[in-house]
C-alpha positions in Angstrom: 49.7 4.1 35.5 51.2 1.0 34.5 53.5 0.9 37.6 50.2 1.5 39.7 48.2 -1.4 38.4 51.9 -2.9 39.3 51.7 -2.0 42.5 48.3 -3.0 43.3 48.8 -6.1 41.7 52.3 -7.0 43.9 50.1 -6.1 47.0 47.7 -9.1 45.8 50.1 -11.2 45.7 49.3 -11.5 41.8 50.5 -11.7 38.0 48.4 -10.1 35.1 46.4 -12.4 33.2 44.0 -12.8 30.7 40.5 -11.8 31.9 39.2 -15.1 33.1 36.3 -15.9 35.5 38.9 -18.1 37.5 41.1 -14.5 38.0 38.8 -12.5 38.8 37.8 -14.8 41.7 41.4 -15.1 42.7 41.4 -11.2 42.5 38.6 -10.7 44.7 39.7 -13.8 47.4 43.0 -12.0 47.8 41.7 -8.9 47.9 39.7 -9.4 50.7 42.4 -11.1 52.4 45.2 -8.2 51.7 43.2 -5.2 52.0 40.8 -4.1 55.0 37.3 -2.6 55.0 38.3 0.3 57.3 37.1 3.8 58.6 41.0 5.0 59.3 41.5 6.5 56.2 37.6 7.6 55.8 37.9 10.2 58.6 41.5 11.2 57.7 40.0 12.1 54.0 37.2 14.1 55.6 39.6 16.2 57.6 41.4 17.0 54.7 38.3 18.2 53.1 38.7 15.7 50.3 34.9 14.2 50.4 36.0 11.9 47.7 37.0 8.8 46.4 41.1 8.8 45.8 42.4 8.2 42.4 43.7 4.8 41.8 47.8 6.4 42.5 46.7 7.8 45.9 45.0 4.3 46.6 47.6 2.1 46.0 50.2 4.7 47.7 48.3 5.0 50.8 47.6 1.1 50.8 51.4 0.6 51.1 52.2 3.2 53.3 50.0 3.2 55.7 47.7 0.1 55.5 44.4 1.9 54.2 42.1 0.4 52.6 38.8 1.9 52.7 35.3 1.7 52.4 32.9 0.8 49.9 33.6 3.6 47.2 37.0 3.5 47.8 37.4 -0.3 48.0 35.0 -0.5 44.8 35.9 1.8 42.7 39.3 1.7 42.6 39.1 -2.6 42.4 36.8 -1.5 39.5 39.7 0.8 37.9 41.9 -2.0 38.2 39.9 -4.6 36.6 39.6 -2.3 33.7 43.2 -1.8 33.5 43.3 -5.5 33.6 41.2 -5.7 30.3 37.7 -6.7 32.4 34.6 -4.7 31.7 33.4 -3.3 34.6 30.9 -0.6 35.4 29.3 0.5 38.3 26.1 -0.4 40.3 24.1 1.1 43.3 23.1 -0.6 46.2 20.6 0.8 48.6 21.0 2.7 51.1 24.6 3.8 51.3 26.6 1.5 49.1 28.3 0.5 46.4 29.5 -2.9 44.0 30.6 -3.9 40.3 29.0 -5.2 37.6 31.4 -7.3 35.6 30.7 -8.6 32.2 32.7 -11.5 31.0 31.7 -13.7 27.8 28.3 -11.8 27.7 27.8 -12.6 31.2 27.2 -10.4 33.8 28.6 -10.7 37.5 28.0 -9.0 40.7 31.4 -8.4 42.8 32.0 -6.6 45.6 35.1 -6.4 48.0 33.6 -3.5 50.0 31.2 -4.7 51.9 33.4 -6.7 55.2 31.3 -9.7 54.3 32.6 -12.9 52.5 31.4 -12.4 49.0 34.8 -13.9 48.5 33.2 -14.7 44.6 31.8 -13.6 41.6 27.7 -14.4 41.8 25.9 -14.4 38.6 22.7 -12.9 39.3 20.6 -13.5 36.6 21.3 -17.3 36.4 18.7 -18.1 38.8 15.9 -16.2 41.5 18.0 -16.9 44.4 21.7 -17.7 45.6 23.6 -18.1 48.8 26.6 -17.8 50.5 28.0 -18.7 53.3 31.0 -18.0 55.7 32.6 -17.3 59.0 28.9 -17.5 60.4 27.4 -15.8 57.8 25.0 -16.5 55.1 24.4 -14.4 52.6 21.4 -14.1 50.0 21.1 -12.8 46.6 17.5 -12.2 45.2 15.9 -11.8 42.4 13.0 -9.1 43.2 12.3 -7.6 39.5 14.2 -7.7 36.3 17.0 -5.0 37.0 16.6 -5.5 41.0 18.1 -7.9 43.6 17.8 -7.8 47.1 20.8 -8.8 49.5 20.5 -10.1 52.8 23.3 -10.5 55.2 22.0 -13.4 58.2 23.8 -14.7 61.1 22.0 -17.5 63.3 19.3 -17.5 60.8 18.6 -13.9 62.0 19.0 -11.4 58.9 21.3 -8.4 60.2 21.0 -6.1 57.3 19.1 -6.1 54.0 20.2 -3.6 50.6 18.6 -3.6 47.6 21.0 -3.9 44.4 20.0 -2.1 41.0 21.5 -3.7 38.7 22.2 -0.9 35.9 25.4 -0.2 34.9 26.3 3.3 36.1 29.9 5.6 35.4 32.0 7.2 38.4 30.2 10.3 37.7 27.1 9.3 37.9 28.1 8.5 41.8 29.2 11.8 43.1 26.4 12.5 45.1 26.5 9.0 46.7 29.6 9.7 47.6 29.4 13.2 49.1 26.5 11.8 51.0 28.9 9.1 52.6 30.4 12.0 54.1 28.0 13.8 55.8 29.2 14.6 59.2 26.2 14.1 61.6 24.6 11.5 64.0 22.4 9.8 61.6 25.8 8.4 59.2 26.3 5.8 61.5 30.0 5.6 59.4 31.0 8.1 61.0 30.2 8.1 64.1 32.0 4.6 64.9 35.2 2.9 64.3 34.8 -0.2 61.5 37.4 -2.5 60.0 37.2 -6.1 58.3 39.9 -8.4 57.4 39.8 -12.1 56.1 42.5 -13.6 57.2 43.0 -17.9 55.9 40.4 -19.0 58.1 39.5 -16.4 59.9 37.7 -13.3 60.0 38.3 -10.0 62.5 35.6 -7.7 62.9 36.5 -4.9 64.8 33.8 -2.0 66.2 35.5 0.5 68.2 36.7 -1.0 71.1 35.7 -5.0 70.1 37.0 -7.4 67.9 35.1 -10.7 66.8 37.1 -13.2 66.1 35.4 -15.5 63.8 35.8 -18.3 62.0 33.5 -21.3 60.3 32.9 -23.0 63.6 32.9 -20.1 66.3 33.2 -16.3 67.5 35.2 -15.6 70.4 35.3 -11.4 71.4 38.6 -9.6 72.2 37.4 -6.2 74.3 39.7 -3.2 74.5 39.1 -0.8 77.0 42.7 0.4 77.3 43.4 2.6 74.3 47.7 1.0 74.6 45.9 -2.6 74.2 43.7 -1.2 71.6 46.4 0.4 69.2 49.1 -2.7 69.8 45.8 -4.7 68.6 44.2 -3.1 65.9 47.9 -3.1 64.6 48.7 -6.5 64.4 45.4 -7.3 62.9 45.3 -4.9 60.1 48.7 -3.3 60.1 47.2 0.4 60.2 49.7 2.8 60.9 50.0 4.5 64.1 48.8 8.0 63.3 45.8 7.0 61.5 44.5 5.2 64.8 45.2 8.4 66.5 43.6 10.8 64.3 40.5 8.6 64.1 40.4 8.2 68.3 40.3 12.2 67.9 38.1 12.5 65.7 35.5 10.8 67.5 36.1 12.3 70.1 35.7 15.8 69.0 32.4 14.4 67.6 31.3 13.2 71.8 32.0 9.4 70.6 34.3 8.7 73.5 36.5 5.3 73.1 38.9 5.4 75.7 38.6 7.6 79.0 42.6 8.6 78.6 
């Protein structure tokens, strides 16, 4: 284990320290830098029948082999295992529909963090300290509030125009507590839009590359420009360079779309 947390902790680009609010924000900013929201390894796990969340040695293996990073129970939980290996107390918290984030307590304070989401939570937000906060970047704003005592809506906006609204309970819950979440995240069929689509998110300095099957936004604090790919060579030479997936994952996940009738690329 120790050479795992290591690992993981090399791949940030980071020492140990003492539990701090100050590291756990540099944690989280180079996490989101260093590792990708992505549905690669998603679909490769389903195919090997896995439905799960991989322990924190698979993680940080596949991480440097291949590029994987994951989704949210992937990207969550094992950030979560690796903040308690740090000496942070961490647990667990649902956020409906379909997601997942940690609840961090730190001088009898507790924080919401989350680098599973593709969205620029790049800190720590204390919750409870007041009814509402926001964020904001790469053309994003996005609000934390306060709708009863244990739960906080979050609302992602872009031009002022929300794009997606969870709701976040805000009780600590264990790993096994989520194994249904997680087998649901799975579910093969139309209606798990995860599944059905190629995502991946990476912060990168100052910017920010969105990629949805064969589009990648570009953005940064002042602008969005599109890259399109309708040649599946441009595509995998792209996708790539941006988020230094390996080559097989891109092809298994172009297959498995396909087998699915989610066509990307006519050859």
């Amino acid at each position: 284990m120790e050479q795992t947390i290591e690992d993981y902790l090399n791949y940030l680009k980071l020492e140990k320290e003492t539990p701090s609010l100050n590291y756990l924000q540099r944690l989280i900013q180079q996490h989101l830098s260093r590792i990708p929201y992505e549905t690669f390894s998603k679909f490769h796990y389903f195919q090997e029948h896995s439905n799960y969340v991989p322990p924190i040695e698979v993680f940080v293996e596949n991480l440097k082999e291949k590029g994987w990073g994951g989704t949210c129970y992937t990207l969550n939980m094992n950030f979560s295992r690796l903040l308690s290996q740090l000496g942070f107390t961490c647990s667990l918290v649902r956020v409906n529909p379909g997601h997942l984030a940690i609840m961090v307590t730190l001088d009898q304070r507790q924080y919401y963090v989350d680098v599973g989401y593709g969205s620029p939570i790049m800190k720590p937000v204390e919750l409870e300290a007041k009814r509402k906060h926001v964020l904001h970047g790469f053309g994003e704003e996005i609000a934390f509030t306060q709708k009863t005592m244990d739960k906080f809506e979050i609302d992602r906006r872009s031009n002022g125009k929300s794009f997606v609204k969870k709701e976040i309970e805000w009780t600590p819950l264990s790993e096994t507590d989520i194994i249904e979440d997680i087998q649901q995240s799975y579910v093969d069929d139309d209606t798990n839009t995860t599944m059905r689509r190629i995502s991946a998110v990476r912060f990168n300095g100052h910017e920010c590359y969105f990629l949805r099957d064969h589009t990648i936004k570009v953005m940064t604090y002042r602008n969005i420009r599109e890259i399109q790919m309708r040649d599946f060579a441009k595509w995998k030479t792209t996708v790539q360079e941006v988020y230094q997936i390996d080559d097989h994952s891109l092809l298994e996940s172009v297959q498995f779309l396909k087998e699915r009738g989610v066509v990307l690329f006519e050859k």
